[in-house]
mmJSON file of the N, C-alpha and C atoms, coordinates in Angstrom:
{"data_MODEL":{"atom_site":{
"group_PDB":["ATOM","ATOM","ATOM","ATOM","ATOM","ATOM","ATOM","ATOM","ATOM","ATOM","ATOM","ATOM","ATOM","ATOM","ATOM","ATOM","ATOM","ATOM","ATOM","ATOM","ATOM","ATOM","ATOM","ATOM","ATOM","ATOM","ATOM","ATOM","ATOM","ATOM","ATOM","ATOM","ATOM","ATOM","ATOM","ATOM","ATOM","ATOM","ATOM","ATOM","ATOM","ATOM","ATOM","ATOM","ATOM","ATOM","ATOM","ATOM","ATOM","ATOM","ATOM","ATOM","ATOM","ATOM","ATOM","ATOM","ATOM","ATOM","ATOM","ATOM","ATOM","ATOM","ATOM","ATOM","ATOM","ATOM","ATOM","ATOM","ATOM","ATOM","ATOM","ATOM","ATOM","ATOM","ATOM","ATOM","ATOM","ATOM","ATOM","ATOM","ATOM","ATOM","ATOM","ATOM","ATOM","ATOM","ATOM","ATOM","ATOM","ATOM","ATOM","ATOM","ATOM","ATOM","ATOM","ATOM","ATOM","ATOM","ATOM","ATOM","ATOM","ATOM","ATOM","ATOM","ATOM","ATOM","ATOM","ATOM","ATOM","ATOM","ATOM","ATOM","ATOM","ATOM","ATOM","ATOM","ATOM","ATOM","ATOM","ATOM","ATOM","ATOM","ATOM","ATOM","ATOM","ATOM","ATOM","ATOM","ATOM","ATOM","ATOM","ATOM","ATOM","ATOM","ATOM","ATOM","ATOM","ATOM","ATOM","ATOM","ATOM","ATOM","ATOM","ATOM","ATOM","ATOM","ATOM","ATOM","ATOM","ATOM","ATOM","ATOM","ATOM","ATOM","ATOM","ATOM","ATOM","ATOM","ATOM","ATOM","ATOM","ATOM","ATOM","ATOM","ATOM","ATOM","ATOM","ATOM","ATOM","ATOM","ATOM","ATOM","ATOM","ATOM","ATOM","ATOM","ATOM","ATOM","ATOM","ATOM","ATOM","ATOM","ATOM","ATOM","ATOM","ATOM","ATOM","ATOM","ATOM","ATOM","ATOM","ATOM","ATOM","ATOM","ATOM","ATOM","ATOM","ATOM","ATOM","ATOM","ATOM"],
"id":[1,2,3,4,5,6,7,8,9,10,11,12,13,14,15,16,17,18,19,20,21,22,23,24,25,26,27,28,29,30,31,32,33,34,35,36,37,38,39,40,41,42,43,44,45,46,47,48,49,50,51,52,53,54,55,56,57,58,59,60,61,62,63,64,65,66,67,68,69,70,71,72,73,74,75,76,77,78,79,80,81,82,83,84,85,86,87,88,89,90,91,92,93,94,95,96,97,98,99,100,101,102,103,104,105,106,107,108,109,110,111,112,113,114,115,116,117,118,119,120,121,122,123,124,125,126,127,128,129,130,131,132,133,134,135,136,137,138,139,140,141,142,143,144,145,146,147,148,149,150,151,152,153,154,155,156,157,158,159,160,161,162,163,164,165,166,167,168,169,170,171,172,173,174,175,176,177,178,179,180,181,182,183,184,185,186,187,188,189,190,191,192,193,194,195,196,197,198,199,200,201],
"type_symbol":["N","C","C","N","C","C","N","C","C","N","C","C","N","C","C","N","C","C","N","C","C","N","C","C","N","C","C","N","C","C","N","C","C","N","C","C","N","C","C","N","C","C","N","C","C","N","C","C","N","C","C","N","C","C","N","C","C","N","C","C","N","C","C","N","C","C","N","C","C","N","C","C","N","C","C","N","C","C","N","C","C","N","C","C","N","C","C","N","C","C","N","C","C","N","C","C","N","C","C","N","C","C","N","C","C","N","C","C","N","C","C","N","C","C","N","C","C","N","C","C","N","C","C","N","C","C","N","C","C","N","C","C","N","C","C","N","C","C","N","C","C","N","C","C","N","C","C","N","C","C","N","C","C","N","C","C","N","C","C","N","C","C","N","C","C","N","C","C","N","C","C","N","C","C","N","C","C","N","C","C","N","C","C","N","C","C","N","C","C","N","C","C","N","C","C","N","C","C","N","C","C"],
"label_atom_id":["N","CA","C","N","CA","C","N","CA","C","N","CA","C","N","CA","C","N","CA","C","N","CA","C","N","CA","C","N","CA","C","N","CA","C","N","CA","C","N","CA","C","N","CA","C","N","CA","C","N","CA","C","N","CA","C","N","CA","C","N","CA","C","N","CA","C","N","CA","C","N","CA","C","N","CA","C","N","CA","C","N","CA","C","N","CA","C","N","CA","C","N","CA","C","N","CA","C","N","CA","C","N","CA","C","N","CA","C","N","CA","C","N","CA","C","N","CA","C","N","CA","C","N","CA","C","N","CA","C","N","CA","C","N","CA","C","N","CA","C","N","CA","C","N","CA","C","N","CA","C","N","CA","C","N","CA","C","N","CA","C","N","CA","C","N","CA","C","N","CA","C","N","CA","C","N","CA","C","N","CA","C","N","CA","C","N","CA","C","N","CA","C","N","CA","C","N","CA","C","N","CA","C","N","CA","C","N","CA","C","N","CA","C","N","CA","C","N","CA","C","N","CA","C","N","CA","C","N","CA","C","N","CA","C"],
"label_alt_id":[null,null,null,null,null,null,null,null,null,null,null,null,null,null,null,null,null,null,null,null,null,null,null,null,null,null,null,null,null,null,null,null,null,null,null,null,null,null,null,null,null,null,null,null,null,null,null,null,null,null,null,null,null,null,null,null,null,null,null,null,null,null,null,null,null,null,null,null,null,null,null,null,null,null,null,null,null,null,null,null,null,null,null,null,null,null,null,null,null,null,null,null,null,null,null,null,null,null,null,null,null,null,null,null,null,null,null,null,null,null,null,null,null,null,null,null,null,null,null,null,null,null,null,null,null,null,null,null,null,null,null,null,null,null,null,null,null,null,null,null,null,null,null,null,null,null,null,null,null,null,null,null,null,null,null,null,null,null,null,null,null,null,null,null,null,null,null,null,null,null,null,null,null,null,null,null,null,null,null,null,null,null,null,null,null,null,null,null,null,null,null,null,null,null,null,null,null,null,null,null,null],
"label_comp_id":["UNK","UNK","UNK","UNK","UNK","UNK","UNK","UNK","UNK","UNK","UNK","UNK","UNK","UNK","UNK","UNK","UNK","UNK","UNK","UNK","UNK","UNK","UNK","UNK","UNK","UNK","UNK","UNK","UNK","UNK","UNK","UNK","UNK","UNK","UNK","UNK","UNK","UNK","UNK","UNK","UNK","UNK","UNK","UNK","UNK","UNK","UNK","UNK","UNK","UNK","UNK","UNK","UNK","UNK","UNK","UNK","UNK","UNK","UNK","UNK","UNK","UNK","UNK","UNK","UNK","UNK","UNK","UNK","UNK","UNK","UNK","UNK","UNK","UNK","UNK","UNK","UNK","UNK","UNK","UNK","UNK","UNK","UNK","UNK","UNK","UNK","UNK","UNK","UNK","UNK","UNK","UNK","UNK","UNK","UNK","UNK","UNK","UNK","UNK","UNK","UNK","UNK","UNK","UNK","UNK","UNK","UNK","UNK","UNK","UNK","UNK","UNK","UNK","UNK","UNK","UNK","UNK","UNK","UNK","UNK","UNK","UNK","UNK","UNK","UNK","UNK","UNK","UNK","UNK","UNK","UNK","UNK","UNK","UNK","UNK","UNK","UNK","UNK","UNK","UNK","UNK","UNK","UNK","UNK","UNK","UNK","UNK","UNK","UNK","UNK","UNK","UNK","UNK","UNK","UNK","UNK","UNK","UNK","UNK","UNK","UNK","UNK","UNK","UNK","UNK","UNK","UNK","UNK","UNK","UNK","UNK","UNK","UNK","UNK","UNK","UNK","UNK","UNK","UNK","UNK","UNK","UNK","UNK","UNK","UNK","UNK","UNK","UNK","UNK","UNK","UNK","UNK","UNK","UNK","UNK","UNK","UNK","UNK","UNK","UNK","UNK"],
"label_asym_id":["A","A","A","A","A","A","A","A","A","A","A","A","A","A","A","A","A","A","A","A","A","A","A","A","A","A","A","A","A","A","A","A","A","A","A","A","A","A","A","A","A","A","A","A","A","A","A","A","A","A","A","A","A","A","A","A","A","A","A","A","A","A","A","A","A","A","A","A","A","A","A","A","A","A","A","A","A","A","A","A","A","A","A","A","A","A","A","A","A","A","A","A","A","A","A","A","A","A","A","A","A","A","A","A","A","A","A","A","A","A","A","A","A","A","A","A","A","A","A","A","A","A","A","A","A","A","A","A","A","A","A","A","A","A","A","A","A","A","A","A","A","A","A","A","A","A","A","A","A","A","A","A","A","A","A","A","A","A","A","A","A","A","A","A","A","A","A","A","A","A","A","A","A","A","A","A","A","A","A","A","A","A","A","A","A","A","A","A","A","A","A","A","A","A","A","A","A","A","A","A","A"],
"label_entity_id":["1","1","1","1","1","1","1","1","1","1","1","1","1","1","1","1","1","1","1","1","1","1","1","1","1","1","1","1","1","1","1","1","1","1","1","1","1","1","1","1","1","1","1","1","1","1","1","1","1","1","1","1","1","1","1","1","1","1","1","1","1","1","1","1","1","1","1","1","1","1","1","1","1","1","1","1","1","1","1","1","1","1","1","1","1","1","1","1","1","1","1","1","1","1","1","1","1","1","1","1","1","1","1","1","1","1","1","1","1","1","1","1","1","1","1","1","1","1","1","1","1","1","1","1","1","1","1","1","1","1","1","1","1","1","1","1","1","1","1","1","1","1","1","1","1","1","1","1","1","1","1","1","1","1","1","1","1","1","1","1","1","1","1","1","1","1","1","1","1","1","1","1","1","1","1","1","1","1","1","1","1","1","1","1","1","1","1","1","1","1","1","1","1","1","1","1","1","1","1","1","1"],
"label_seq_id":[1,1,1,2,2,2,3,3,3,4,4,4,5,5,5,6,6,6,7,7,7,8,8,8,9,9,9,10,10,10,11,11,11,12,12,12,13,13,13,14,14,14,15,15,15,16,16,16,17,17,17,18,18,18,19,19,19,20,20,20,21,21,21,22,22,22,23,23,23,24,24,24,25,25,25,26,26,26,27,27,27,28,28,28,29,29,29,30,30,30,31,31,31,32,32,32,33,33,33,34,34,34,35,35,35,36,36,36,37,37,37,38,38,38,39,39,39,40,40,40,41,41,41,42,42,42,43,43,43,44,44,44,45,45,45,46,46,46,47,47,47,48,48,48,49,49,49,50,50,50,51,51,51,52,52,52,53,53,53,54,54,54,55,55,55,56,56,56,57,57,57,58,58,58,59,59,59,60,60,60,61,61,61,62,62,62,63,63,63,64,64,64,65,65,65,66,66,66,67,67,67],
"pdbx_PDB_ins_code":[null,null,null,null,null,null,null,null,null,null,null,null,null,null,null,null,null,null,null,null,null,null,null,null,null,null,null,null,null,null,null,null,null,null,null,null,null,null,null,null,null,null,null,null,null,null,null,null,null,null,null,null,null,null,null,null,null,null,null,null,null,null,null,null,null,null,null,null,null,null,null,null,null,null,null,null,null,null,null,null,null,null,null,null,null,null,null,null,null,null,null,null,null,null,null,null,null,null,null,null,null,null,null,null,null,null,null,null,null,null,null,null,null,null,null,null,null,null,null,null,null,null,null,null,null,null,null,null,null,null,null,null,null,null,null,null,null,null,null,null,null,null,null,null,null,null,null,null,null,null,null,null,null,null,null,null,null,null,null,null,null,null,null,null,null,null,null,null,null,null,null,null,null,null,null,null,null,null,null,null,null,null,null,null,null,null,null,null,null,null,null,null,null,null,null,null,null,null,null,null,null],
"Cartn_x":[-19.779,-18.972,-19.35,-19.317,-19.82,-18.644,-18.893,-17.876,-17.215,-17.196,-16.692,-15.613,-16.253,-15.592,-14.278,-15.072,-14.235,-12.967,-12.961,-11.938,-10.709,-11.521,-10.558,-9.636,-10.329,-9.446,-8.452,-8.596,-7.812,-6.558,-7.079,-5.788,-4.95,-5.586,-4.43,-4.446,-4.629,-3.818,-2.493,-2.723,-1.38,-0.713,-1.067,0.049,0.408,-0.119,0.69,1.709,1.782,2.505,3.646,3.278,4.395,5.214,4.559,5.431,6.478,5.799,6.806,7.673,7.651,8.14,9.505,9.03,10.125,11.355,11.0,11.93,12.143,12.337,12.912,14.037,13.756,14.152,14.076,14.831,14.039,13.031,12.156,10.785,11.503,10.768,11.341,10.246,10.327,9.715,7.743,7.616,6.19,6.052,6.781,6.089,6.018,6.612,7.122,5.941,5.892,3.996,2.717,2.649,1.908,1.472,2.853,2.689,2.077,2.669,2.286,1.245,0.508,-1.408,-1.932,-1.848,-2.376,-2.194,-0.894,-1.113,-2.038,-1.744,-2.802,-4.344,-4.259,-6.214,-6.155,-5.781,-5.509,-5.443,-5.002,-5.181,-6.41,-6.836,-7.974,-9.343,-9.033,-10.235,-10.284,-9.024,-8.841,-9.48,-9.361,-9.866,-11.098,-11.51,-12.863,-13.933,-13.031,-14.008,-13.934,-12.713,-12.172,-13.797,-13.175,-14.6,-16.024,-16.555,-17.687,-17.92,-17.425,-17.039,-17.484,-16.628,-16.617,-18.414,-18.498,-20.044,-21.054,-20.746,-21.615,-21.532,-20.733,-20.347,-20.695,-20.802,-21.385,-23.036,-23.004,-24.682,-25.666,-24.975,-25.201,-25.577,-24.0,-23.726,-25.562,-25.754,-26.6,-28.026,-28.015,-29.182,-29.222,-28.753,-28.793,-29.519,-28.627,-28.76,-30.088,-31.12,-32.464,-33.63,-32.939,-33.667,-34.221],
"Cartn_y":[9.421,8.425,7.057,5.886,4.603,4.358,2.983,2.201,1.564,1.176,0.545,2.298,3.096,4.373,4.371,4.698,5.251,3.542,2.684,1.649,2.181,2.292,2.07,3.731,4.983,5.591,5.754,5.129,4.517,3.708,2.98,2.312,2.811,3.847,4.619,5.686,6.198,7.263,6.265,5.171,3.87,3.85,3.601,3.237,4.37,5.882,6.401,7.251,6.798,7.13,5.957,4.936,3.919,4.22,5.224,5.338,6.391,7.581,8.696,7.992,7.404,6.726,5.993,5.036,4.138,5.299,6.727,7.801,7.956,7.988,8.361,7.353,6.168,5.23,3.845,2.593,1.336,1.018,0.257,-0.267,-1.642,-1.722,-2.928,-3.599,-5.405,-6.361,-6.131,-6.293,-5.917,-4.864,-3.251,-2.451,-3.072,-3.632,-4.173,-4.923,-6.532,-7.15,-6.407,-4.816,-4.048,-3.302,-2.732,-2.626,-3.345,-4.654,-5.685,-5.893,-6.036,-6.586,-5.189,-4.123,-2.932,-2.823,-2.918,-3.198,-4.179,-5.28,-6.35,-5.746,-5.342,-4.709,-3.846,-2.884,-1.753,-2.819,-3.335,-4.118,-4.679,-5.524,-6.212,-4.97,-3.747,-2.881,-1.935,-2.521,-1.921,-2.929,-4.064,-5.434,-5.428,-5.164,-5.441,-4.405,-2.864,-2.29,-2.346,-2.754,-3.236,-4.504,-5.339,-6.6,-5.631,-4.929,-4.444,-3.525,-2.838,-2.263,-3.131,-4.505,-5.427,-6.067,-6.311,-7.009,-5.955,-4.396,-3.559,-3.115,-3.575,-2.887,-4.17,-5.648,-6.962,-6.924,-6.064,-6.049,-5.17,-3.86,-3.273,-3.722,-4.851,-4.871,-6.156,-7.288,-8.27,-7.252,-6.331,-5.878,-5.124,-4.826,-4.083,-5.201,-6.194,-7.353,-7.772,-7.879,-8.335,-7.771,-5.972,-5.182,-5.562],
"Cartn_z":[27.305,26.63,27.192,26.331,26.6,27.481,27.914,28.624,27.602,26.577,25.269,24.813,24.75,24.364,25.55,26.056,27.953,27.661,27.386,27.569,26.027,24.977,24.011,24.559,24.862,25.418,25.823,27.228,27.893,27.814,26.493,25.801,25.178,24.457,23.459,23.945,25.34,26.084,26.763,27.277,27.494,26.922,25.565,24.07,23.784,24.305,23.95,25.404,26.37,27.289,26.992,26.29,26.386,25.808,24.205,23.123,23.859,24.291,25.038,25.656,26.825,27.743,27.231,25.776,24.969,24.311,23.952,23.697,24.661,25.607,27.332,27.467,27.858,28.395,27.807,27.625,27.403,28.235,27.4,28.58,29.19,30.651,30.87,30.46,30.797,30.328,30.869,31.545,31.929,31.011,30.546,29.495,28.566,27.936,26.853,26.707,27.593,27.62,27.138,28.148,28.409,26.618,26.094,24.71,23.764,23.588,23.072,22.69,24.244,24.635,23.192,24.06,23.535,22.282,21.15,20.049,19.253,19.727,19.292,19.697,20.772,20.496,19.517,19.496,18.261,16.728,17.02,15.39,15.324,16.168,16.288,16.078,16.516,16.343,14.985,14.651,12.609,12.248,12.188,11.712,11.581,13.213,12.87,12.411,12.072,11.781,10.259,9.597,8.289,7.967,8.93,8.428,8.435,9.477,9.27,8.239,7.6,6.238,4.783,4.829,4.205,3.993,4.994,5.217,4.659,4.999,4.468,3.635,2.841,1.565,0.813,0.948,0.592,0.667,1.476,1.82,1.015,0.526,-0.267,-1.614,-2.201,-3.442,-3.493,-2.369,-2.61,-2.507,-1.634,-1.824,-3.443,-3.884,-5.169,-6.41,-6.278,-6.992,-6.971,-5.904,-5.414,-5.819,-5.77,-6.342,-8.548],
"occupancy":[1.0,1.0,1.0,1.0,1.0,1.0,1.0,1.0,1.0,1.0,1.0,1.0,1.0,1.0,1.0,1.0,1.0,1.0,1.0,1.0,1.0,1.0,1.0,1.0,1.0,1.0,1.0,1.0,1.0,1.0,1.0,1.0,1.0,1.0,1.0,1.0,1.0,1.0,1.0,1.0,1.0,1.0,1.0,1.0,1.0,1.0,1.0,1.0,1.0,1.0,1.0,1.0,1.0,1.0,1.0,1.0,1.0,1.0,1.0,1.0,1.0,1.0,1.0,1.0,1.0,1.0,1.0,1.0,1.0,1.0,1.0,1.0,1.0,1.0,1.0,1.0,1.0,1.0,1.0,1.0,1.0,1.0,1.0,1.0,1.0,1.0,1.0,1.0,1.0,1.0,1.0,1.0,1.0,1.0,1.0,1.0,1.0,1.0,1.0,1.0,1.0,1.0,1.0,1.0,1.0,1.0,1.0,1.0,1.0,1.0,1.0,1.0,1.0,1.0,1.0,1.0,1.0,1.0,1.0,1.0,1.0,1.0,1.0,1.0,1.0,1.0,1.0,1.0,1.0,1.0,1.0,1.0,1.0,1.0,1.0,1.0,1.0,1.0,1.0,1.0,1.0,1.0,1.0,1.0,1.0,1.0,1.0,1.0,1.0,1.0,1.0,1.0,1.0,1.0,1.0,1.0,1.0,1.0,1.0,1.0,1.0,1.0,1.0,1.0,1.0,1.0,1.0,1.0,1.0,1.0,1.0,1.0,1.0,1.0,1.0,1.0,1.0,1.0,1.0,1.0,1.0,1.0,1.0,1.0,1.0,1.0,1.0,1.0,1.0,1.0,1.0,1.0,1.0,1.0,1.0,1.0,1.0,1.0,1.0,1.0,1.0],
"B_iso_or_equiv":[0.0,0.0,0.0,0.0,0.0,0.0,0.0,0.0,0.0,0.0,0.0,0.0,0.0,0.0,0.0,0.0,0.0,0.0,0.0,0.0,0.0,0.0,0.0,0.0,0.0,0.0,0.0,0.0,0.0,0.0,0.0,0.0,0.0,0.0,0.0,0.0,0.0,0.0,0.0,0.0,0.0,0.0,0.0,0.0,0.0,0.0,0.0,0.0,0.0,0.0,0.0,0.0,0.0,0.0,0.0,0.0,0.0,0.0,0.0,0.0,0.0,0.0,0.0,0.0,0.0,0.0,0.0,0.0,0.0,0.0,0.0,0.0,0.0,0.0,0.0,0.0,0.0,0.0,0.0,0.0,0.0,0.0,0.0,0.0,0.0,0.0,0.0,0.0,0.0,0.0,0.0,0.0,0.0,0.0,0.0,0.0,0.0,0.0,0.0,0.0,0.0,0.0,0.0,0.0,0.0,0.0,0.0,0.0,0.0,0.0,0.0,0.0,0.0,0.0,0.0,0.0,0.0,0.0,0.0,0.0,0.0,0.0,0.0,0.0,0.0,0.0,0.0,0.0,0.0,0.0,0.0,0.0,0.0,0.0,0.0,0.0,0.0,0.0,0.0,0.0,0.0,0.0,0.0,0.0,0.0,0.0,0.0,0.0,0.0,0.0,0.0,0.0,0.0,0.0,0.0,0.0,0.0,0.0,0.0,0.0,0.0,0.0,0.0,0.0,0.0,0.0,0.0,0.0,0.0,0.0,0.0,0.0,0.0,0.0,0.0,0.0,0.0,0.0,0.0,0.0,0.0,0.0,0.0,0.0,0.0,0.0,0.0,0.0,0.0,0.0,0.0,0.0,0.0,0.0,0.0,0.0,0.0,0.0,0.0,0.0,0.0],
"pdbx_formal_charge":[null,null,null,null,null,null,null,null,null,null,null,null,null,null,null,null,null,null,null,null,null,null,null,null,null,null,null,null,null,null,null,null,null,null,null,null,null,null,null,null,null,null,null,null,null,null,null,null,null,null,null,null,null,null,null,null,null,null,null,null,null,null,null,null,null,null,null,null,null,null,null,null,null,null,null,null,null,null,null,null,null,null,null,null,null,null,null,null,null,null,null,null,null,null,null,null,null,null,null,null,null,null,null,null,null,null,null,null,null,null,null,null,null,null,null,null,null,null,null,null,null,null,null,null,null,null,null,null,null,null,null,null,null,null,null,null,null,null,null,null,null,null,null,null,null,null,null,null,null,null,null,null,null,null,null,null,null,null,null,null,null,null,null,null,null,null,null,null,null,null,null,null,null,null,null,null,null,null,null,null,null,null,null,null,null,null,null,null,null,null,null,null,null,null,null,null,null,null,null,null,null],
"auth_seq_id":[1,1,1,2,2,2,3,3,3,4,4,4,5,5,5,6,6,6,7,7,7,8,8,8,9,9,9,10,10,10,11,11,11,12,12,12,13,13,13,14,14,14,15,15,15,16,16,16,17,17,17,18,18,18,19,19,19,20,20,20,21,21,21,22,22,22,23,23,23,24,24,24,25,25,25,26,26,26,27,27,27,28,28,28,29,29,29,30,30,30,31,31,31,32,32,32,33,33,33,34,34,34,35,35,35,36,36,36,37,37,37,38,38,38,39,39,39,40,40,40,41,41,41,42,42,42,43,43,43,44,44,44,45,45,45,46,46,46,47,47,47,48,48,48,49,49,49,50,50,50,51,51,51,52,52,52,53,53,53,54,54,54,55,55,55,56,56,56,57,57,57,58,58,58,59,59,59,60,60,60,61,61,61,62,62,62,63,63,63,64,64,64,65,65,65,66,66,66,67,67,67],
"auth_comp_id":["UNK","UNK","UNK","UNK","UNK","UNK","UNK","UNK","UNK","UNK","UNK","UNK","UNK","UNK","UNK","UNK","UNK","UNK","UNK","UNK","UNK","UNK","UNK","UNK","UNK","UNK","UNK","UNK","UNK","UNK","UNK","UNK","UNK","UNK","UNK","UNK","UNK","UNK","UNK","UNK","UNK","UNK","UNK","UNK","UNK","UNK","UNK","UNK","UNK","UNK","UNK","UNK","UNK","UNK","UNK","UNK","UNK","UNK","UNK","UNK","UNK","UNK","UNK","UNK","UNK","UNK","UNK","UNK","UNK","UNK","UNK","UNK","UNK","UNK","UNK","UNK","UNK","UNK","UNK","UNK","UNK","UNK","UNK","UNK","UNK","UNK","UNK","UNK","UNK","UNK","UNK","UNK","UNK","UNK","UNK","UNK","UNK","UNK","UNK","UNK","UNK","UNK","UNK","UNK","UNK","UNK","UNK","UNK","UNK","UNK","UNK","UNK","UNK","UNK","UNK","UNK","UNK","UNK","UNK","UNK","UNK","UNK","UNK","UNK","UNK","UNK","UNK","UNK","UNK","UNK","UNK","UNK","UNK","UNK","UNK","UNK","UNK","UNK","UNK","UNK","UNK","UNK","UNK","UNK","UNK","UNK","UNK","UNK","UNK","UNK","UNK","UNK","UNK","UNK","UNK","UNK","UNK","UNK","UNK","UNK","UNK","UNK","UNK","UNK","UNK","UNK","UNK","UNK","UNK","UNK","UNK","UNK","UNK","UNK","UNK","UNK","UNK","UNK","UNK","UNK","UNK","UNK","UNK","UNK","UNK","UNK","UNK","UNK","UNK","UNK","UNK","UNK","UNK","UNK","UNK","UNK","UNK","UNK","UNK","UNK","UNK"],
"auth_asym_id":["A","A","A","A","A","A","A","A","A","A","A","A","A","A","A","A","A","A","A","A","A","A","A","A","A","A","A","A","A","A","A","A","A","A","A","A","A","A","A","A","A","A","A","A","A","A","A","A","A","A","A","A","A","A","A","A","A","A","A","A","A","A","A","A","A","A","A","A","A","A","A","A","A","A","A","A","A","A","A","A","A","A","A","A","A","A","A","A","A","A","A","A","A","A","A","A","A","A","A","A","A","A","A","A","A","A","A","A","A","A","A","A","A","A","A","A","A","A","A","A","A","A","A","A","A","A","A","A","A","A","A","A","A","A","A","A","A","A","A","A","A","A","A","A","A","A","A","A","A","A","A","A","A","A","A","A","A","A","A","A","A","A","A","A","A","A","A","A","A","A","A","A","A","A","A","A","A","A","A","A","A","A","A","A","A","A","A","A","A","A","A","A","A","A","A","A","A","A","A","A","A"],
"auth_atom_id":["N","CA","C","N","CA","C","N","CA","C","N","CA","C","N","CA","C","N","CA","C","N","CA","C","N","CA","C","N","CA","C","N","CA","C","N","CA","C","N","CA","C","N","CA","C","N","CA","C","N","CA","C","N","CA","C","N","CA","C","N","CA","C","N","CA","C","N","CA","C","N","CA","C","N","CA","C","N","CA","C","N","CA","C","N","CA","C","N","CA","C","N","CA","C","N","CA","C","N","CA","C","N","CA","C","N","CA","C","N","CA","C","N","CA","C","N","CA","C","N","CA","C","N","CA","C","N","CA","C","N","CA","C","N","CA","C","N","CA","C","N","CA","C","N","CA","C","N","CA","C","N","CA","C","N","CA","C","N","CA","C","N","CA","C","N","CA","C","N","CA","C","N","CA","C","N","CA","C","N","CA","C","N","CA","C","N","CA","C","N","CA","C","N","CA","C","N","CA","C","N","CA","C","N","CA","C","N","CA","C","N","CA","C","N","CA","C","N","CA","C","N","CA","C","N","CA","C","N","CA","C","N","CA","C"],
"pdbx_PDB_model_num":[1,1,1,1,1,1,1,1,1,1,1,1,1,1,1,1,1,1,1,1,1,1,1,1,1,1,1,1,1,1,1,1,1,1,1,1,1,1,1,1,1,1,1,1,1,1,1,1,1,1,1,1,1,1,1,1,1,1,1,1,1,1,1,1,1,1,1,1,1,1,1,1,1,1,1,1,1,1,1,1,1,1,1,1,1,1,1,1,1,1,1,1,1,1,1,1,1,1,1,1,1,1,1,1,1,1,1,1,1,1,1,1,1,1,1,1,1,1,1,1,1,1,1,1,1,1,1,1,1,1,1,1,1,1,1,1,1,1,1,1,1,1,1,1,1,1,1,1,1,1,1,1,1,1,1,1,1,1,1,1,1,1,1,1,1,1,1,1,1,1,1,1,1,1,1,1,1,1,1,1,1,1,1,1,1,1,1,1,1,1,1,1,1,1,1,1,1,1,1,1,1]
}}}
């Protein structure tokens, strides 16, 4: 596993001890931060695999066109 692999792991084995954790108990403020961060990467890595999708699916349609 990459180091890029081995990190996003890592994160959403977090996000999801947080989620257990938030059915347990309230999080205090540092979890709560801790959640936060980790959601926003999680979006950011839909996004950007959403944009790279986009571009290749743009790239397709211009290469077709050329042809």
């Amino acid at each position: 596993m990459g180091a890029r692999a081995a990190r996003i792991a890592e994160q959403d084995a977090r996000r999801e001890q947080l989620a257990r954790l938030r059915c347990e108990r309230p999080l205090n403020p540092k979890e709560r931060a801790e959640e936060a961060r980790l959601e926003r990467c999680l979006h950011m890595r839909v996004w950007r695999e959403q944009q790279r999708e986009v571009e290749a699916r743009l790239a397709r349609t211009l290469e077709q066109e050329d042809a």
